[in-house]
N, C-alpha and C positions, 0 to 999 in steps of 0.2 A: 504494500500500500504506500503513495507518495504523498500526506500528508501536506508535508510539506511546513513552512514557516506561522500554521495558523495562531489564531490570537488567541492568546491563555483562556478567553469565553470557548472556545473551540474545544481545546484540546480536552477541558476539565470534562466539555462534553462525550468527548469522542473514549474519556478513561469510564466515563459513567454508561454510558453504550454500551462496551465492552464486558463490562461486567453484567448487564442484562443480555447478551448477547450468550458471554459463557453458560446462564442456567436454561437457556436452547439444549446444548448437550448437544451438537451438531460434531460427529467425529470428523476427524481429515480426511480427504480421499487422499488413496493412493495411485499413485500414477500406473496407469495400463491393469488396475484391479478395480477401483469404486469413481463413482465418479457423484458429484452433490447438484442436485437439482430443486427447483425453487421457481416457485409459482407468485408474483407477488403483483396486487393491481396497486399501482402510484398513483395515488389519486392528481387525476388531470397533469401529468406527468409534462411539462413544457406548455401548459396554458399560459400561466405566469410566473416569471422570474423569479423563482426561490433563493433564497437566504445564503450565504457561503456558509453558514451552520449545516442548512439542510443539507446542502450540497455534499458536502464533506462524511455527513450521519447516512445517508445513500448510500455513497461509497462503500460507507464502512460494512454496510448490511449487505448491500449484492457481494462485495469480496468475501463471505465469508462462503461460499457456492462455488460452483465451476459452471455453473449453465444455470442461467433467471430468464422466465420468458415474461416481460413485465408490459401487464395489462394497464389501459388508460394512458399511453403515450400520446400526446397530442402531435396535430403538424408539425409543430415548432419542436426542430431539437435542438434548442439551445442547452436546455440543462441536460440531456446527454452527452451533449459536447462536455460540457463542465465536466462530469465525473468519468468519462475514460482517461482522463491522461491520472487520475486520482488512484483510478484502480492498477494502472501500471499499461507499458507499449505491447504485452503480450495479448492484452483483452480486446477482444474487435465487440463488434454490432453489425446484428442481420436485420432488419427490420421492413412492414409492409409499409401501402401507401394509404396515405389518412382518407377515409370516406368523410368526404365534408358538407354532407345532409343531414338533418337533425337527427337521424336515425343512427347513424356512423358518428354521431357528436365530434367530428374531425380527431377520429382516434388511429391510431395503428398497434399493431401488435410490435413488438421490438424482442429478441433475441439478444442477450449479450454473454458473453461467455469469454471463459479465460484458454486461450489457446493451448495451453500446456499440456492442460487436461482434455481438451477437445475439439477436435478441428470441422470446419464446418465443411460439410461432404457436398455441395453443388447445387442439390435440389431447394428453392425455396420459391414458395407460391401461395396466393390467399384460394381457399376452397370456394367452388362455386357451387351452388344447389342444382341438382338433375335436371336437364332440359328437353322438353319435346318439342316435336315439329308440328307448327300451325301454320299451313298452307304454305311459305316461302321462308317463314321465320324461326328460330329455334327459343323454346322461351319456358323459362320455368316458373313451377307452380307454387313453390315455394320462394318464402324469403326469409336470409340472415342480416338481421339489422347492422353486424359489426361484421365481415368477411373474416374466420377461421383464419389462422394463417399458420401453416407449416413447414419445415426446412429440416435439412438430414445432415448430423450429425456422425461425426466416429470417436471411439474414446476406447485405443486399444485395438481391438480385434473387433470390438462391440461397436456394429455401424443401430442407426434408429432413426426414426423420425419423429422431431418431436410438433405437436402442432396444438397452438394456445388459443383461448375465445374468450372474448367477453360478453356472454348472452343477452338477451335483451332482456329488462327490467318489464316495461311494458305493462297491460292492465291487469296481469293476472297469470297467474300458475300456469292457466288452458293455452296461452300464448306461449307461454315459455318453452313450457315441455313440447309443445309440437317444433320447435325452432330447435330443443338440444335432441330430438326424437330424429328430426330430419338429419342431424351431425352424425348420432348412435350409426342411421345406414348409410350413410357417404362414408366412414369409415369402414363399414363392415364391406360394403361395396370394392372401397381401396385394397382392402387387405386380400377382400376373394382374387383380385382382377388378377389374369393371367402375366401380365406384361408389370405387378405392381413394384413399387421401388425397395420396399422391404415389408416386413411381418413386423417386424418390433417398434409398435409405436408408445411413446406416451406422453398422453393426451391432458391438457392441464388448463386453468386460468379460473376466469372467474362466470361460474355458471348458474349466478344467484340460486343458489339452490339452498333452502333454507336449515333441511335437515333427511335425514336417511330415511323419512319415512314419505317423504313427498315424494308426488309423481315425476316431480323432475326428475329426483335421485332414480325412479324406475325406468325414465326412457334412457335416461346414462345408460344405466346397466343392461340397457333389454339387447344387447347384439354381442357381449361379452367382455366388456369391459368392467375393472373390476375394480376395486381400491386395491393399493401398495396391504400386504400384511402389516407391516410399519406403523399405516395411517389409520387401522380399524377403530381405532379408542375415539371415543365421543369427547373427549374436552380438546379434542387440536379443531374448536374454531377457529375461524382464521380474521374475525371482526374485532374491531379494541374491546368488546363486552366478553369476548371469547365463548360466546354460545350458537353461533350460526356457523355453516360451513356453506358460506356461502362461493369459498375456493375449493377446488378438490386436484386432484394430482390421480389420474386413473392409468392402470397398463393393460394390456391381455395377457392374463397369467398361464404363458405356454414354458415360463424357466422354474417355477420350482417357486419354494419357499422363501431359500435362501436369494429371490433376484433383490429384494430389497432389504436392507440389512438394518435401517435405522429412519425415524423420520417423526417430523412434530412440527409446530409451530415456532420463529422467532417473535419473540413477545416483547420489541421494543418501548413498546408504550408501558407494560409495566403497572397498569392503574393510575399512573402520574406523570403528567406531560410537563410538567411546570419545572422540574429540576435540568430536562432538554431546554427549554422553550419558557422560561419564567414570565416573559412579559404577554403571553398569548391566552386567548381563550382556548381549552378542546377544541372549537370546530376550527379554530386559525391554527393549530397545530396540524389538524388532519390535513391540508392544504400546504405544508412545509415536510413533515413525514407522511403519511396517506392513515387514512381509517380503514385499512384493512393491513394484516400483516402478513406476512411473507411463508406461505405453507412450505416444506422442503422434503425431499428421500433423500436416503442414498441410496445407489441402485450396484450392484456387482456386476462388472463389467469383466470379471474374466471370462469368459466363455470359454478357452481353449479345451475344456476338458469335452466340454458337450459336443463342441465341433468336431472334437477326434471320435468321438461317441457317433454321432451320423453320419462322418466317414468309413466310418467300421460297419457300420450296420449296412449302409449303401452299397461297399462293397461285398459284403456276405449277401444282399439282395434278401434281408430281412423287410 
């Protein structure tokens, strides 16, 4: 992290962070074995010029990960400019292009990741909903208010796709879930397709989904997608109240047990904004750090054993 010469307000910050950061419990990955991912929406992320506090408290939070797909980036990337050179020259950004209709609130999805850990494999594209032909035109019957957006990854031997949403809020539950319903089989669709670019996706952000009992949480799961083992436990809300999961972090669970090894919430907010942020209200804080916090796994990226395992079997014509 390059810190850098911040002012004693900063730093006292950035030692108080840390220590909220530590009772995370977020292990290190190891290089070409785990790798740390991290779902986190920044509220209205480059609408308005935040604070070189904030700036610096970002930082701190995305660098503790190797791969953050962070929801509510706005057109403006100016405060992602700010914190790449913060996080270090090895970190890049993938990111989509802002839909600038009230429906798309001129948001994009943004990818950032620490190269060390993961290099970004080629493919990256916003999803579109299935389209049919009406007399000369091709035209779908669905719509996602915010475009999905996914890009492929390798970390190790372990290629993926990871691909982030932020769902629509909208009048009600009946809207939502046909909207993350319509996601469940474009996914499922991806995965079937002959030609598709991998099998190992996972699938994350913010899909206002209240709690595991709601229909939301059913159309997720209705095509096989699954929660991390990791993330089963009901108190990793991901809202500063810590009772809604209104983030989730989903895979297809085709590796085993062991594919996720660790996982919970970073809980910077802590119940008390005012020892970051003294002079601000809760909601002007939510607007410098975000009102939602950062869900994470870690995922086991070794595979070699498995790979040797269906080369063996391939060749025995099991």
């Amino acid at each position: 992290m390059f810190h850098g010469n911040v002012s004693l307000e900063i730093a006292e910050g950035l030692k108080l962070l840390r220590k909220r950061i530590d009772t995370a419990g977020i292990p290190p990955s190891k290089l070409d074995e785990t790798l740390n991912i991290a779902t986190w929406n920044i509220r209205e992320f480059g609408k308005k010029r935040r604070t070189q506090a904030a700036i610096h408290y970002i930082a701190e939070i995305i660098g503790q990960f190797d791969l953050v797909g962070i929801v509510e980036t706005r057109d403006n990337l100016q405060d992602l400019q700010r914190i790449l050179p913060i996080l270090g020259p090895y970190w890049d950004a993938v990111y989509s292009d802002a839909i600038t209709d009230d429906g798309g609130n001129s948001e994009r999805i943004c990818y950032v990741f620490d190269s060390r850990a993961c290099i970004f494999n080629g493919l990256a594209a916003e999803a579109s909903p299935p389209r049919a032909k009406r007399g000369t035109e091709y035209l779908s019957d669905a719509s996602w208010w915010r475009a999905p957006y996914y890009a492929s990854f390798r970390a190790g031997n372990y290629d993926f796709i990871a691909l982030t949403v932020h769902v629509r809020w909208g009048n009600g539950i009946a809207a939502r879930a046909a909207e993350i319903q319509g996601l469940a089989n474009w996914i499922d669709g991806k995965i079937k397709d002959k030609a598709r670019e991998d099998i190992d996706w996972i699938v994350m952000g913010d899909f206002n989904i209240p709690s595991r009992q709601s229909a939301t949480f059913a159309a997720l799961t209705s095509t096989g997608l699954t929660i991390p083992k990791a993330l089963l436990k009901d108190e990793f809300g991901s809202n500063l109240a810590r009772d809604k999961r209104y983030d989730q972090i989903m895979h297809f669970g085709h590796h085993g047990d062991d594919f996720t090894l660790a996982g919970g919430v970073l809980d910077f907010y802590a119940s008390d904004h005012k020892p970051l942020f003294p002079d601000l209200t809760k909601d002007q804080f939510t607007y410098q750090l975000s009102d939602h916090l950062p869900l994470w796994v870690q995922i086991n990226t070794d595979i070699d054993g498995a790979v040797l395992d269906q080369l063996i079997q391939r060749k025995r014509g099991v």
